[in-house]
Wavefront OBJ file of the C-alpha trace (Angstrom):
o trace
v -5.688 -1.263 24.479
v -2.870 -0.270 22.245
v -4.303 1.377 18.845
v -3.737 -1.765 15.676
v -3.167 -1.594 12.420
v -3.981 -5.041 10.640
v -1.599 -5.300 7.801
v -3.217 -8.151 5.165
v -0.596 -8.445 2.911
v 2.089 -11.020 0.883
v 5.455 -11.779 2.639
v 8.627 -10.940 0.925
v 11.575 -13.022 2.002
v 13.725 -10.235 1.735
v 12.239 -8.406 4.203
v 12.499 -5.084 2.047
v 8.760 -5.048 0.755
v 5.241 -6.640 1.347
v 4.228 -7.635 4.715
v 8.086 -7.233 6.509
v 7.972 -3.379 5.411
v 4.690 -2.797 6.375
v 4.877 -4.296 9.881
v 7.903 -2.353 10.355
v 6.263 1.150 9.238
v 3.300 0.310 11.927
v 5.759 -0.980 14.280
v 7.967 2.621 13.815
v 5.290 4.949 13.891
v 4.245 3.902 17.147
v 1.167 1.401 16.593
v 0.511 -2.241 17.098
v 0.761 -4.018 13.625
v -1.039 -7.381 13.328
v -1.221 -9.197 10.226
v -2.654 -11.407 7.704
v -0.705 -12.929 5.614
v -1.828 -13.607 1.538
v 0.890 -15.219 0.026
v 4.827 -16.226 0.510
v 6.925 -15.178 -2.284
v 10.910 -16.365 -2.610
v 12.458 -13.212 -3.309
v 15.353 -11.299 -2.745
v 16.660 -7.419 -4.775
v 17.083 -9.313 -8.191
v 13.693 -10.454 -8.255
v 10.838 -13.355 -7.491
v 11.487 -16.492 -8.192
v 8.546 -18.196 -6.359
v 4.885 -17.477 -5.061
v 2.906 -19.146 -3.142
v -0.938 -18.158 -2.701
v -2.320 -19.236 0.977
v -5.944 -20.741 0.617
v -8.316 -18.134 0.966
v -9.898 -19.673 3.875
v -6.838 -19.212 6.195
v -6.838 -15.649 5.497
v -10.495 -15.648 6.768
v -9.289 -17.191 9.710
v -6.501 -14.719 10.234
v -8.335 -11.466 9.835
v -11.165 -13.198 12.102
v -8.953 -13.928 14.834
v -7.178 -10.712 14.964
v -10.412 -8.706 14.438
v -12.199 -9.934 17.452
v -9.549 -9.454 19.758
v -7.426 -6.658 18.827
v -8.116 -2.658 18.390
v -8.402 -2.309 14.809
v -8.035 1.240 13.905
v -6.922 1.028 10.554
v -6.429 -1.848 7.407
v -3.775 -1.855 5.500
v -4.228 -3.827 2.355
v -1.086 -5.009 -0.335
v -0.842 -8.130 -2.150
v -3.669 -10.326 -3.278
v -2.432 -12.208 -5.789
v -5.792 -13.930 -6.370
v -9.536 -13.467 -7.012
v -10.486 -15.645 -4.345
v -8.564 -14.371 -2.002
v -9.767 -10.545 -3.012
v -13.053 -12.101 -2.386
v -12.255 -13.130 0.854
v -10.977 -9.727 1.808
v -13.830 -8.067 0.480
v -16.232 -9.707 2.558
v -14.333 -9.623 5.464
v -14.202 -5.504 5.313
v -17.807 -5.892 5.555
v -18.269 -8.074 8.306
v -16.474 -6.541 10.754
v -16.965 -2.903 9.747
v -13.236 -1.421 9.480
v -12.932 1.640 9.261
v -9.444 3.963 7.866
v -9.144 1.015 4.990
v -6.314 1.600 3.095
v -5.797 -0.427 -0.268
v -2.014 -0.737 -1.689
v -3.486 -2.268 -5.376
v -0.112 -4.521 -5.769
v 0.171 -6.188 -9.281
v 3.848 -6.637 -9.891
v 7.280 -6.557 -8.473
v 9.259 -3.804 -8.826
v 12.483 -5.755 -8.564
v 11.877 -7.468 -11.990
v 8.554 -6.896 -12.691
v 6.908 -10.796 -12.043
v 3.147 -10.563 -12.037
v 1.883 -10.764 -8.098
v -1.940 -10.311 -9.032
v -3.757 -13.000 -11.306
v -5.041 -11.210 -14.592
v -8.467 -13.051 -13.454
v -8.712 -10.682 -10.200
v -8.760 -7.297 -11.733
v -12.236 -6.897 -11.875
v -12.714 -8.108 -8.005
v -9.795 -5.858 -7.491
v -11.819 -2.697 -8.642
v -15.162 -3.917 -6.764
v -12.898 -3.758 -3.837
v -11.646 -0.280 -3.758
v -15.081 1.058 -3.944
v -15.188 -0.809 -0.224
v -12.324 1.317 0.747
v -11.187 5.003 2.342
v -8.072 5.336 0.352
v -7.039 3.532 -2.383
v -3.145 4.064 -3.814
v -1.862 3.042 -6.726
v 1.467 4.173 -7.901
v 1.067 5.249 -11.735
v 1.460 1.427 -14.260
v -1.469 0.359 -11.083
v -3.509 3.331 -11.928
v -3.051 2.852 -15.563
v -4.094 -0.981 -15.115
v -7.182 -0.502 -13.283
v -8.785 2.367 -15.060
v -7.804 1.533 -18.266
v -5.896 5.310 -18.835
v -2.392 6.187 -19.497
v -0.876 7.961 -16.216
v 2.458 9.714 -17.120
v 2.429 12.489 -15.462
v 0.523 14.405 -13.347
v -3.307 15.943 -14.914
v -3.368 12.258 -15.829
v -2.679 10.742 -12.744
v -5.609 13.368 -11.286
v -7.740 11.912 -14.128
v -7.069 8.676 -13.262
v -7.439 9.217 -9.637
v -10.566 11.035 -10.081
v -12.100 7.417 -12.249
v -11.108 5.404 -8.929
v -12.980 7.729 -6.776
v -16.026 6.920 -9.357
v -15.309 3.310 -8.292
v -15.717 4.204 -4.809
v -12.811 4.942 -3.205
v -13.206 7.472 -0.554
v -10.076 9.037 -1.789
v -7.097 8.024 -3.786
v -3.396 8.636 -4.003
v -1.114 8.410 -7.641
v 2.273 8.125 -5.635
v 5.513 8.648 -7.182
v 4.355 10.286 -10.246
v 7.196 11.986 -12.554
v 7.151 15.788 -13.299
v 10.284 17.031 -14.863
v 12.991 16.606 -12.105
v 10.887 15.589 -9.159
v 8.558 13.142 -8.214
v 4.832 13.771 -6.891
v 1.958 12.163 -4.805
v -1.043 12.850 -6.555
v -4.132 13.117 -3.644
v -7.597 13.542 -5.049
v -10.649 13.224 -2.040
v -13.996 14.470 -1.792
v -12.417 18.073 -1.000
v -9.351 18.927 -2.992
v -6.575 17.928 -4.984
v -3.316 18.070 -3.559
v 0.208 17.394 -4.656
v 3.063 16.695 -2.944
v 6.424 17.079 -4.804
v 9.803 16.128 -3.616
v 12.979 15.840 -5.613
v 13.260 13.117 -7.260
v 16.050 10.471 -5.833
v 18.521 9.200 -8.573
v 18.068 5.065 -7.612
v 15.953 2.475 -7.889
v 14.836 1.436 -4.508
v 12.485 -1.278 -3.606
v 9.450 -1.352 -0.994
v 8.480 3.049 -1.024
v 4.349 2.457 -2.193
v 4.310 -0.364 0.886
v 5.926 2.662 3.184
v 3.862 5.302 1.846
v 0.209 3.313 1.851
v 1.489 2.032 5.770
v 2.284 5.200 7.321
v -0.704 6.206 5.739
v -2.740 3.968 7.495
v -1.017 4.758 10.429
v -1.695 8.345 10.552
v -5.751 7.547 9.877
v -5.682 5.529 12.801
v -4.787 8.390 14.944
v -7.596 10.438 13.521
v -5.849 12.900 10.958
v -8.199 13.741 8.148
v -7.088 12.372 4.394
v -5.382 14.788 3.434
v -2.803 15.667 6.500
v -2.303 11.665 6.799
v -1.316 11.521 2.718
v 1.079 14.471 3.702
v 2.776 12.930 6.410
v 3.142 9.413 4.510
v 4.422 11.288 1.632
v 7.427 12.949 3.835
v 7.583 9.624 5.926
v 7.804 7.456 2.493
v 10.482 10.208 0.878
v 12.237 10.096 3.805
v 12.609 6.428 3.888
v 13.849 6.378 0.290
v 16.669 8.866 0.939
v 18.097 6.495 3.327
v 18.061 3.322 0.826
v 20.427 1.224 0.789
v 22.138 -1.759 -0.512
v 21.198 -5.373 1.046
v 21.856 -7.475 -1.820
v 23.315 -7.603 -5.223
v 20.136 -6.158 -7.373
v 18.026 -2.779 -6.118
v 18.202 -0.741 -3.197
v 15.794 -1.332 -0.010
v 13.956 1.694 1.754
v 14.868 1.646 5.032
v 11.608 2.805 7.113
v 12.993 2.243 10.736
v 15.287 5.047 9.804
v 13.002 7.393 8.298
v 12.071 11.016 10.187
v 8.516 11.340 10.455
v 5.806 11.969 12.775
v 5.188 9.629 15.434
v 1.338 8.280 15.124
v 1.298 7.135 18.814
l 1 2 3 4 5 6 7 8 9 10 11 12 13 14 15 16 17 18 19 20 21 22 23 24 25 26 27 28 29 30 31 32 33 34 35 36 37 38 39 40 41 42 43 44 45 46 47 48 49 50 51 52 53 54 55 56 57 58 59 60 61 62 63 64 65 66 67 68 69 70 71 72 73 74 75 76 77 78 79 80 81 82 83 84 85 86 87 88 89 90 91 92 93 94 95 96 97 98 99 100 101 102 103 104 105 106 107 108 109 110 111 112 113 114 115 116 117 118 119 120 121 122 123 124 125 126 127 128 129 130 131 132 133 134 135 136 137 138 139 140 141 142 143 144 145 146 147 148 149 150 151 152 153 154 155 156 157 158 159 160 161 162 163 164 165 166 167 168 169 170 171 172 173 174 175 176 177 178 179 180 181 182 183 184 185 186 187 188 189 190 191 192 193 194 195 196 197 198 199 200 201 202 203 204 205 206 207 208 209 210 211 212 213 214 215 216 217 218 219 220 221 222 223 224 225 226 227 228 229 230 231 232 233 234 235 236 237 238 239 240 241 242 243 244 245 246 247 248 249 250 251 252 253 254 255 256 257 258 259 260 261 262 263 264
């Protein structure tokens, strides 16, 4: 059977971020994406105007169906939105033993900023990324769930290094600022490791879904943490060079044009 990565994730109507992005990452590397959908937010490059949270019991069903069927390699995990549904998730990563589990802590959108996590799920969202392989947070998600300022890079290792206390196999900083370029900040149970690029002058919409998805991707196929983070990194980067305009607010990423490494 084809290799899968189960994406359980929030749709975004605009197809630039959430669930759309991250099937299309899995779906351009190479790999089977499957999916579980969260929640459906109304949204479009100016921002959210609506979301709606599934019942928790028909992600169950989702993750159960595709789980017993398909060749799960690797999880991919974005938007929550609420406790129950982190609870849901949670328990599901236990039952059926994934392995490669790749958490994407969403909390807002970065189109406007509207809250996509209830304040009442942070502390099930930090029980479940000590359930996970990698967890990655890009710097405001760091801050929020360890409770440290992240503004540039020693404190994003800091605050990487107080997720891996949580439990996280590993975990990733991404898009950290350091002078004129941006970084990927990778502390595992080996090494740090940074990955710089220059920074791109625009706002673009939908890069931590890329980055965390390829990631996922490249687990699947058996790379160790720290070549799979590299490859996303490039793979991510390379998707936000090739932004572009699809609406009247900010730029989308544009994965299915990135360069990067086939998985499969």
């Amino acid at each position: 059977m084809k290799p899968t990565v189960l994406v359980i994730a929030g749709s975004a109507s605009d197809g630039a971020a959430g669930l759309q992005a991250d099937l299309g990452v899995v779906g351009s590397l190479g790999l089977h994406p499957a999916c579980a959908v969260t929640a459906v937010t109304s949204q479009n490059t100016l921002g959210v105007s609506d979301v709606h949270v599934l019942p928790p019991e028909v992600v169950r069903r989702q993750v159960a169906s595709v789980a017993s069927d398909l060749d799960v390699r690797a999880v991919k995990i974005g938007m929550l939105a609420s406790m129950e549904t982190v609870s849901v998730v949670r328990e599901a990563l236990w039952n059926w033993g994934f392995k490669n589990i790749v958490f994407d802590p969403v909390m807002t959108a970065q189109s406007d900023g509207s809250r996509l996590l209830d304040d009442s799920a942070l502390e099930s969202v930090k029980s479940l990324v000590g359930r996970c392989d990698v967890v990655t947070p890009n710097s405001s998600e760091a801050s929020r769930l360890t409770g440290m300022p992240v503004s540039g890079v020693r404190e994003a290792e800091e605050a990487a290094g107080a997720l891996r206390a949580l439990g996280a196999g590993s975990a990733v900083v991404t898009g950290v600022s350091d002078g004129g370029d941006v970084v990927d900040v990778l502390v595992s149970g080996e090494s740090t490791r940074l990955f710089k690029r220059d920074r791109i002058a625009t706002s673009t919409h939908g890069g931590g879904c890329v980055f965390s998805s390829a990631l996922a991707c490249y687990l699947a196929l058996g790379k160790p943490v720290s070549g799979a983070a590299e490859a996303a990194s490039a793979f991510a980067y390379s998707s936000i060079e090739r932004a572009c305009d699809i609406g009247k607010g900010i730029r989308s990423v544009q994965p299915s044009l990135a360069r990067g490494e086939k998985a499969y």
